[in-house]
N, C-alpha and C positions, 0 to 999 in steps of 0.2 A: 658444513651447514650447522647452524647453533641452533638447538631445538628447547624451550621452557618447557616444561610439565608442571601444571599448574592446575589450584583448587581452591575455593573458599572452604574451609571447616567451619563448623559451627563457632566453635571456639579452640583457644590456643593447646588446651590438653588432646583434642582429635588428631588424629593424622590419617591421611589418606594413603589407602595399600592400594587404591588402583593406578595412582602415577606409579609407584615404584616397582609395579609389576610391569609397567611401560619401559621402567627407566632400565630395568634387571633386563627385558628381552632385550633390548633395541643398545642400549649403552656401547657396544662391543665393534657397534658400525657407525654410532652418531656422536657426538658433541649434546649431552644431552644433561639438562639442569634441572631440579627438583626446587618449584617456588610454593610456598605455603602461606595461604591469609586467613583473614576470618570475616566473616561476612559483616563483621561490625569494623572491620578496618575502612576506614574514607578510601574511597574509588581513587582518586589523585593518588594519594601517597602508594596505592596498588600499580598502578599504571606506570608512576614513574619509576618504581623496582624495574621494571620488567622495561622500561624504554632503554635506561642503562644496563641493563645486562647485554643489549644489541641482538635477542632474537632476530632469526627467518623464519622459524614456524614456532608458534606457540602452541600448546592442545589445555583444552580447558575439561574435568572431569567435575560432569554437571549433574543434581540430585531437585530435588523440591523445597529442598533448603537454600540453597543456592543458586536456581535458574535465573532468577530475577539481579539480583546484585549482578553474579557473572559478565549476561548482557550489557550493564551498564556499564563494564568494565571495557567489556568487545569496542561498545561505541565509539568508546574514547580513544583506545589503544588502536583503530583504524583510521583516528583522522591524525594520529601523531605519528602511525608507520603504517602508513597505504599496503605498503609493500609486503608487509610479515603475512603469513597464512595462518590465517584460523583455525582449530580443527577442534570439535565438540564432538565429546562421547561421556557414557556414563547410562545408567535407566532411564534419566529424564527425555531423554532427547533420542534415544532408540524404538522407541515409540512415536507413531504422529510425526515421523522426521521430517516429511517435506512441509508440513507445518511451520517446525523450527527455521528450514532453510527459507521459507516464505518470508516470518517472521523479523528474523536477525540476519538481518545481509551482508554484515561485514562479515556473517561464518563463510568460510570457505567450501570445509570440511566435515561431515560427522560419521564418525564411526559407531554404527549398530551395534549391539550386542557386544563378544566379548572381543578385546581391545587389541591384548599382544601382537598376534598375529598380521593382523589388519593395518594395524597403526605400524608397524615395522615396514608392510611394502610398500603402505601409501609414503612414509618419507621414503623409503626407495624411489616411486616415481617420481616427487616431487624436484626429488635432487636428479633424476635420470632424464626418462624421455617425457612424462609428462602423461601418458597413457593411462586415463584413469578410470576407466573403461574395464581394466585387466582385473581391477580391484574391488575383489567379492567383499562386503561386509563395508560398503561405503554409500554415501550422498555426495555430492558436487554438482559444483555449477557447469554447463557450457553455454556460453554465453549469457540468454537471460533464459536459458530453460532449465531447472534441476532435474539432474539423475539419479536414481536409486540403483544402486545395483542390485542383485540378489545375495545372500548373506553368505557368509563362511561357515565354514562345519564348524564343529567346537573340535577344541584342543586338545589333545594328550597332554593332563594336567603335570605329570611327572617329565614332559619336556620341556617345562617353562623352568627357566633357573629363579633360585629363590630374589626373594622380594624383600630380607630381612637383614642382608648383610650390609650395608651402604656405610662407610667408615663416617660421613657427616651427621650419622643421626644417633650415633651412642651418645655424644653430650648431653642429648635432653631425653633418655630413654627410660628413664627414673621419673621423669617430670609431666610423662604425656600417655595417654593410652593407645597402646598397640595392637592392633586390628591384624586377625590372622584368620585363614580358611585351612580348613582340614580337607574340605570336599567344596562342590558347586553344584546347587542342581536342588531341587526341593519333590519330594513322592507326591504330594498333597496335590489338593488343584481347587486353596481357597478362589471366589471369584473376586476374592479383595484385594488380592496380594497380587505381586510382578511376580512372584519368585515360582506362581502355578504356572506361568507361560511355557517353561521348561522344562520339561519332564524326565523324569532319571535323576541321578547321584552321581556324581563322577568324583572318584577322590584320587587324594594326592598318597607315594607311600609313606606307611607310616614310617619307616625310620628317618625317611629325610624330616619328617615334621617334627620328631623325636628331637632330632639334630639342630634343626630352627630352634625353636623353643629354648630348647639347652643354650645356644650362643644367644638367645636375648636376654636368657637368665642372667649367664655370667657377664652380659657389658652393662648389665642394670636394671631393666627390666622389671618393673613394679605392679602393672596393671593389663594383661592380655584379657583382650575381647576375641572371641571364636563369631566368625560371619555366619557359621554355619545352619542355613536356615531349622536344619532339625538335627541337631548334635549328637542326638540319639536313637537315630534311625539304624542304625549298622550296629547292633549291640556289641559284638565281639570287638570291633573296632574303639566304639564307647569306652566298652572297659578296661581295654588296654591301655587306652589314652587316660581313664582316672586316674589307675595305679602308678602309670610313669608318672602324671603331675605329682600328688601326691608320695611320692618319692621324690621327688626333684624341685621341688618349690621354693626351698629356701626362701619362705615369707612372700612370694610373686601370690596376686590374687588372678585367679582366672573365672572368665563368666562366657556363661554360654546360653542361648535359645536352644530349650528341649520343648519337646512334646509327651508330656505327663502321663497321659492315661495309656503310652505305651512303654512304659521305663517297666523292665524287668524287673521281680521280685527279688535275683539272686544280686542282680547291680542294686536295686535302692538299698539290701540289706549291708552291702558293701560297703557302698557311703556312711552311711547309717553307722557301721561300725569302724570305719577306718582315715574318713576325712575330716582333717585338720580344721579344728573350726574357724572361720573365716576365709579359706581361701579361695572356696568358692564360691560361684553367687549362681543362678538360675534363672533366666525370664523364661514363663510359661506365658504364653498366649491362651487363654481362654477365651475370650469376647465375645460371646453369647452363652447362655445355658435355654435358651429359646429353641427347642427342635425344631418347627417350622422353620426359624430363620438357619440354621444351620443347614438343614436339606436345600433351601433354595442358596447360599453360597457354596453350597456341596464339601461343608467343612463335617468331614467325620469326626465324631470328639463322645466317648464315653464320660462323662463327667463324675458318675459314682467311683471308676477307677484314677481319673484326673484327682480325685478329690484324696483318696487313700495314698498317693505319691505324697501329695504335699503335705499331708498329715505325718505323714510318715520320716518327711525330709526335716518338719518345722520341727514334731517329738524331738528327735537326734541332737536338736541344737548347733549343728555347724555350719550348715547350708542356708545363705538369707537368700530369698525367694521376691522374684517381684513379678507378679499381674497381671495382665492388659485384659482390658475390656474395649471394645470398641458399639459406640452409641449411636446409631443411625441406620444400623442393618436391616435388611429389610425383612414383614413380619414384626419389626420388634419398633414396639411404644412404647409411650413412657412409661405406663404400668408395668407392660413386660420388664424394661430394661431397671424397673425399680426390683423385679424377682431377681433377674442377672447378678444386678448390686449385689443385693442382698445373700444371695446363692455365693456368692465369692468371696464377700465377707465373710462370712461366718467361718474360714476357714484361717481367717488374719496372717494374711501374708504381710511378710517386713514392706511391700510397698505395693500400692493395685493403683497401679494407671487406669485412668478416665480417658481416652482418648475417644477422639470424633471421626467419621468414615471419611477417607479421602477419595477422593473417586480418581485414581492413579491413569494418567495413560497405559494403554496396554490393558488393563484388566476386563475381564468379563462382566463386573458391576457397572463401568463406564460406559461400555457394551449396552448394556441394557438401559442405563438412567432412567429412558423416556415409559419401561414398565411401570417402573415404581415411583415415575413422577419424583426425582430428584431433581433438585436447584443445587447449585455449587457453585466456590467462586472459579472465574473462569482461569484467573491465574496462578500456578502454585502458592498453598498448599492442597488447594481442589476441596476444601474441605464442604461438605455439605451444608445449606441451609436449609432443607425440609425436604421431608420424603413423601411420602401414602399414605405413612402409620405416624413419622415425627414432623409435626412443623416448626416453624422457627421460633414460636415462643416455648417450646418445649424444650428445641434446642439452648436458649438463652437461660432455661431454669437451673439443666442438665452444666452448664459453663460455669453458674453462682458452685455447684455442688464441688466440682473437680476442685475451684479454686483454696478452699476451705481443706478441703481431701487432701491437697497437695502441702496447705503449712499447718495441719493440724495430723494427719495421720503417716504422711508418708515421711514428715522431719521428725516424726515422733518424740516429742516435746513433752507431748502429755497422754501419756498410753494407760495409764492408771485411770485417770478422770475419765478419758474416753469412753473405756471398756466399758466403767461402771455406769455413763451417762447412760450409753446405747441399750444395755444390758437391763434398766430400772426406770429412767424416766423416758424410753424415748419409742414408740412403735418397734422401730428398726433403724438398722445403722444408720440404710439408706433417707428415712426421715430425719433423725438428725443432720447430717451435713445438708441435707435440702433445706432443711428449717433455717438453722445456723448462714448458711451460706445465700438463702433472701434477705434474712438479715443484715446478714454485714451489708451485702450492696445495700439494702435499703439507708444506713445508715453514709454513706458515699466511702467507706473503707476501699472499696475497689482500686480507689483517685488516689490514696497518699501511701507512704512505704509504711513499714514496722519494725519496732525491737522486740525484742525478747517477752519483756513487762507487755508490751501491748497485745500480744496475743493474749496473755491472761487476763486482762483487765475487757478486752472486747468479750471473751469469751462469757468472763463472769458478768458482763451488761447485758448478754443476751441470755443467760438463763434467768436473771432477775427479771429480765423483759415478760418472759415466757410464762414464769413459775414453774417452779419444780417441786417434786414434795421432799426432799431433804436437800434443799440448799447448804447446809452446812457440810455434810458430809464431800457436796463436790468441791466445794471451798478447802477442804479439809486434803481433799485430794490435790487438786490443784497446786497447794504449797508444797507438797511433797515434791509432784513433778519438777517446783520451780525450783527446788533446792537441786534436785539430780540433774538437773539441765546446766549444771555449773561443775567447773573442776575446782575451783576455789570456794573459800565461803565469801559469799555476795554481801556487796557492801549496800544494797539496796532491795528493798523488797517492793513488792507493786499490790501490797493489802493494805490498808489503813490502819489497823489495829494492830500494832505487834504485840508482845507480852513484853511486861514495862519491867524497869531495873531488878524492881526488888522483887517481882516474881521470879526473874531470870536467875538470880541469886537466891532465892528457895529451891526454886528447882535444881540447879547445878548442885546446891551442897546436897540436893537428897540422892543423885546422881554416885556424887564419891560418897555419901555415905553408905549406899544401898549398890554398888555393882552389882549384886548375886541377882537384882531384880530386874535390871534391864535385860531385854530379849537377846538372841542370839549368843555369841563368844566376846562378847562386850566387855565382861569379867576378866577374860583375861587376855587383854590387852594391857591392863594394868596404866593405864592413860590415867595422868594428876592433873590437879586443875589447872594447871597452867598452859597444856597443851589444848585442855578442851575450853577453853577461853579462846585459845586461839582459833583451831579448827572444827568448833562444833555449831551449829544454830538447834534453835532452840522451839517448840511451838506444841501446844496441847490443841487436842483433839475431841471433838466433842462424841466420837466413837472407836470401838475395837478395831484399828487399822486390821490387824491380819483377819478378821472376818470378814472385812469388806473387801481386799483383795483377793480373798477365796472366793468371792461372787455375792456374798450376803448385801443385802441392803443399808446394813448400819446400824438397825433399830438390835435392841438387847432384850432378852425373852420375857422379860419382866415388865417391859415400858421404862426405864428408871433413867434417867441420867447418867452418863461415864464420860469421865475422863481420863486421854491416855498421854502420856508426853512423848513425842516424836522430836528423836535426836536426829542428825545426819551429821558425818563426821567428813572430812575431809585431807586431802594426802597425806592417806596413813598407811598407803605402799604404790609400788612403783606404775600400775594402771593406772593412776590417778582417777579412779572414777569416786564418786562420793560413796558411802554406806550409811544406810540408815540403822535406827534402834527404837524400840517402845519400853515403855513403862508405865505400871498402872500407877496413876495416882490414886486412886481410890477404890474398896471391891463396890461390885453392884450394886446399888441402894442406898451406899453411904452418901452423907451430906458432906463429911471431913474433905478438905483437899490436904 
């Protein structure tokens, strides 16, 4: 019996660990293939993969990313092989099941919960006697009635063989991200999340996980994601697991979902003093700072301890950190969710996701909807259109802000300009991207793509739109960003006025003439003009850059006029990232340039 295991990923760098943990149990008795799409691949060219492979059972491993595609795929691949057996499993569809088998009739099969086990005896019957009845943790048809059976226990996680060895996936294991579990099972009981439905931690031992890792390292291995809903619920376990990384990484990044305000003081100082910077990455969930809304999702979260972790991790400098908020919970408006913002802000993680409440099959928020007067749409992503406290034009304010958030803060382009925008001319963070991001829509930016240049030139139309009281300085900043957002020196600039020949030529010779004056180790680099011709640009400043990235406003304590010249140099060693320089042309009060 020829079995496909198959999934749509988001995209081509995902790959999915629940086929191969199908494919690891069951391989040993079946004839069993590992097919991989993406949900932007055309249905046809998917369908006909799999028509030439010559399946008899297919299994589809379905999410809320990919219910929809999936299906359409089901459709088709039943009226071109009647014959093959469907079988659907995954969260999406282990919820609301007889739903699904209502729904999509060409499924056969779905398997609840967790899969191994299950999925092993139902191909056993399918290939045996057909009894499918015997088969805890399934749905099926008889005749035109659906069955549910009652579920299966869970697994003794240390008797499932690993998911990691498959000799077909080293070719591209440098090239794609690798999803791995230490444990299953989440303490918490958000009423947002699937992952409260199952209570307990169940983990796998650690040296065979030691073991894994180690063999993905050495066949390639670039990018490991940890599933583990709280990575650092089991301290002792946690910290066993940093020190092996961190010993064993040779350049691999690993990222993991923690819970912040319960990370031990003895592990963050650990990190803090012993992890490689960048190999790690962090998401923290925070998504409200609203106590009301968190008692009614019965999400515990100490937020002044939440806050000293990431303070603590951000100081250190090796750990980049990312965010989530989530906007629609209930209790929380738009006023609230503007403190939320602004509460999470201020602590400037490398990226803070906006995301919107999905109202998941299985949860206790979906449960409820009809309290809190949610609308949502009715097909995955479930996402909310209005609540009690948010309706849908608050919803649609809250989607200008993310979008703005997402190509202004989180690609960090322009972290300099930002800081100082939000910091001097703007309420609060969360007013600027709100301001900014009515704007852009209003302007139809939404409708057409961007470069580079156009974020700066949109940005700088909506502060001159606005007013600001030192437009010059954010101008001032803004070049800088655009200069560092390059590893080369740019053969185009996106301001109208550059400084013209023979400035550029006063300045450069006062440059070599004057080394000892330029900021930083600039001197002694011992750089001749003929290098900084090539990789230097050039631009004056209408104030003290290094006060104003210390937080000052710009202004000098006199009132008087300054100008500074801002150098950035380019590949002048092997990180190719740009450095910049300053130089006073003139002291305070002087009219001489």
């Amino acid at each position: 019996m020829k079995v496909i295991l198959s999934t749509l990923n988001a995209k081509f760098i995902h790959t999915s660990l629940a086929i191969r943990l199908l494919k690891a149990y069951s391989e040993h008795a079946f004839d069993i293939e590992l097919a991989e799409y993406t949900i932007k691949d055309p249905v046809m060219n998917i369908v006909s993969d799999l028509f030439q492979r010559r399946p008899d059972v297919i299994g589809f491993s379905c999410y809320i990313w990919n219910i929809e595609e999936t299906l359409r795929v089901i459709d088709i691949v039943k009226k071109v092989m009647p014959a093959v057996k469907i079988v659907l499993g995954g969260p999406e569809v282990s919820y609301d099941t007889g739903f699904w088998m209502e729904r999509a009739k060409g499924v056969d099969f779905i398997v609840m919960g967790e899969g191994e086990e299950t999925f092993h005896h139902l191909l056993q019957v399918i290939e045996g006697d057909r009894k499918y009845h015997f088969v805890y943790g399934i749905a099926y048809r008889k005749g035109e009635e659906v069955i549910i059976n009652p579920p299966r226990p869970k697994s003794d996680l240390n008797s499932l063989p690993s998911p990691h060895r498959f000799q077909e996936d080293i070719p591209n294991l440098g090239k794609r991200i690798v999803y791995f579990e230490t444990s299953r099972g989440c303490p918490f009981q958000c009423q947002f999340c699937l992952s409260s439905i199952e209570n307990g931690v169940r983990y796998y031992d650690i040296e065979r996980v030691k073991a894994d890792i180690t063999y993905l390292i050495d066949k390639g291995a670039k990018v490991i994601k940890f599933l583990d809903r709280t990575f650092n619920i089991n301290h002792s376990y946690a910290m066993e697991m940093f020190k092996f990384l961190i010993e064993n990484n040779r350049g691999c990044i690993f990222q993991f979902e923690i819970t912040a305000d319960i990370m031990r003081p003895e592990v963050l100082q650990f990190l803090a003093d012993n992890a490689p910077p960048g190999i790690f990455r962090f998401e923290i969930g925070v998504q409200s700072t609203n106590d009301p809304t968190n008692v009614l999702v019965k999400r515990r979260q100490n937020f002044e301890k939440l806050s000293r972790t990431v303070n603590i991790i951000k100081n250190s400098g090796r750990i980049a950190q990312h965010l989530d908020l989530i906007a629609g919970l209930p209790e929380e408006d738009y006023d609230t969710f503007r403190k939320t913002f602004n509460d999470v802000f201020a602590l400037r993680p490398e990226e803070l996701q906006l995301g919107f409440l999905k109202m998941l099959r299985g949860t206790g928020l979906r449960r409820d909807a009809e309290k809190y007067e949610y609308t949502y749409m009715d097909q995955a992503p479930y996402e909310i259109l209005g609540s009690h406290k948010l309706p849908f034009e608050d919803i649609v304010r809250l989607k200008r802000l993310e979008d703005v958030l997402e190509k202004y803060w989180n690609a960090h382009r322009m972290d300099h300009t930002l800081n100082y925008l939000m910091k001097h001319e703007f309420d609060s963070p969360f007013d600027f991207f709100q301001e900014f991001g009515d704007y852009w829509e209003g302007q139809g930016w939404q409708k057409i793509g961007h470069q580079l240049e156009d974020l700066f030139t949109r940005l700088s139309a909506f502060l001159a739109h606005r007013g600001i009281r030192r437009m010059d300085v954010a101008l001032g900043l803004m070049k800088l960003d655009y200069f560092l957002n390059h590893k080369y020196k740019p053969r185009k600039i996106w301001w109208s006025e550059p400084i013209d020949k023979q400035e550029w030529s006063t300045l450069m010779r006062r440059v070599l003439d004057h080394p000892e004056n330029v900021s930083g180790s600039f001197a002694g680099l011992g750089i001749g003009e003929r290098e900084l011709q090539k990789h230097a640009v050039l631009e004056v400043l209408p104030f003290r850059l290094e006060d104003v990235l210390a937080g000052g406003t710009g202004e000098t304590p006199e009132g008087t006029p300054l100008r500074q010249l801002l150098m950035v140099l380019y590949q002048q060693d092997d990180s190719e990232q740009p450095v910049y320089y300053t130089m006073e042309l003139e002291p305070a009060g002087s009219a001489q340039s």
